[in-house]
N, C-alpha and C positions, 0 to 999 in steps of 0.2 A: 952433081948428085945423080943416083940413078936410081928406077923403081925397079921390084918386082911385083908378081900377080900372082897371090895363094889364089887354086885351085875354086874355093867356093869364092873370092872375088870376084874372079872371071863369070863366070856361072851366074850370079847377079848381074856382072852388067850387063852380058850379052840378054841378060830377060827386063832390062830397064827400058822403059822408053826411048825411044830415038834424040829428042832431046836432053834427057839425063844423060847419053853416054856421052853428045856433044860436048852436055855443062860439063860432066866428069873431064873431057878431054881438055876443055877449056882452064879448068880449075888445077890439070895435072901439070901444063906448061906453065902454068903461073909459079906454081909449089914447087918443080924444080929446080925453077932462074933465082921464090924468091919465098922459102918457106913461112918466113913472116908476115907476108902479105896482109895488113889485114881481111883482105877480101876472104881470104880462106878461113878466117877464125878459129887456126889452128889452136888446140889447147889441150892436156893433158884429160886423162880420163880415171876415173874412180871404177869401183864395184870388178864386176865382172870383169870388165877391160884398163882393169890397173896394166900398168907401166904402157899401154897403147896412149894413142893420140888420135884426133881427130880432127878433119877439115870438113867447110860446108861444101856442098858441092851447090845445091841451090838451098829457097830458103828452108828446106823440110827434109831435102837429103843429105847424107854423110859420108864418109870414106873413113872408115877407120884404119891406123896400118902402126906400126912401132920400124923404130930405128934398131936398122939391124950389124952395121957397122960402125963404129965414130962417126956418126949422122952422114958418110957418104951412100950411104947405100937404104933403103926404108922398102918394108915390104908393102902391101895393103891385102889386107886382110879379108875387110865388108866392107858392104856398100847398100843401103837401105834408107827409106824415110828415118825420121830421127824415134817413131811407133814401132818399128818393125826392129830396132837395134836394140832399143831400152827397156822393153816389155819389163 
């Protein structure tokens, strides 16, 4: 599987804490050996961010992103607390 990084992705992480981009980096190897993982509590998304998905990065931050080829390929889209996504 491979990632890509919409433009305001990037942009969040590079403004996240030093340890959120670890966890994000940590949570990113795990999601493309093993998208089920439960560690990542991948799961579908409503509202706003229908047909996206989303993984925990820690316990109050997110990574939102959608499959964007027959699940080889998935972009990410955001990355915020679970308050700064869902308002």
């Amino acid at each position: 599987m491979r990632a890509r990084f919409d433009r305001k992705f990037k942009k969040n992480l590079e403004k996240a804490p030093a340890n959120i981009q670890q966890a994000f980096q940590n949570r990113l190897d795990l999601f493309l050996n093993n998208p089920s993982h439960p560690l990542l509590r991948n799961h579908a998304l409503k509202g706003v961010y229908q047909n996206y998905r989303s993984i925990s990065v820690t316990g109050d931050w997110r990574a939102i992103f959608k499959f964007i080829d027959e699940e080889e390929t998935v972009i990410f889209i955001q990355l915020g607390t679970h308050s700064q996504l869902y308002k």
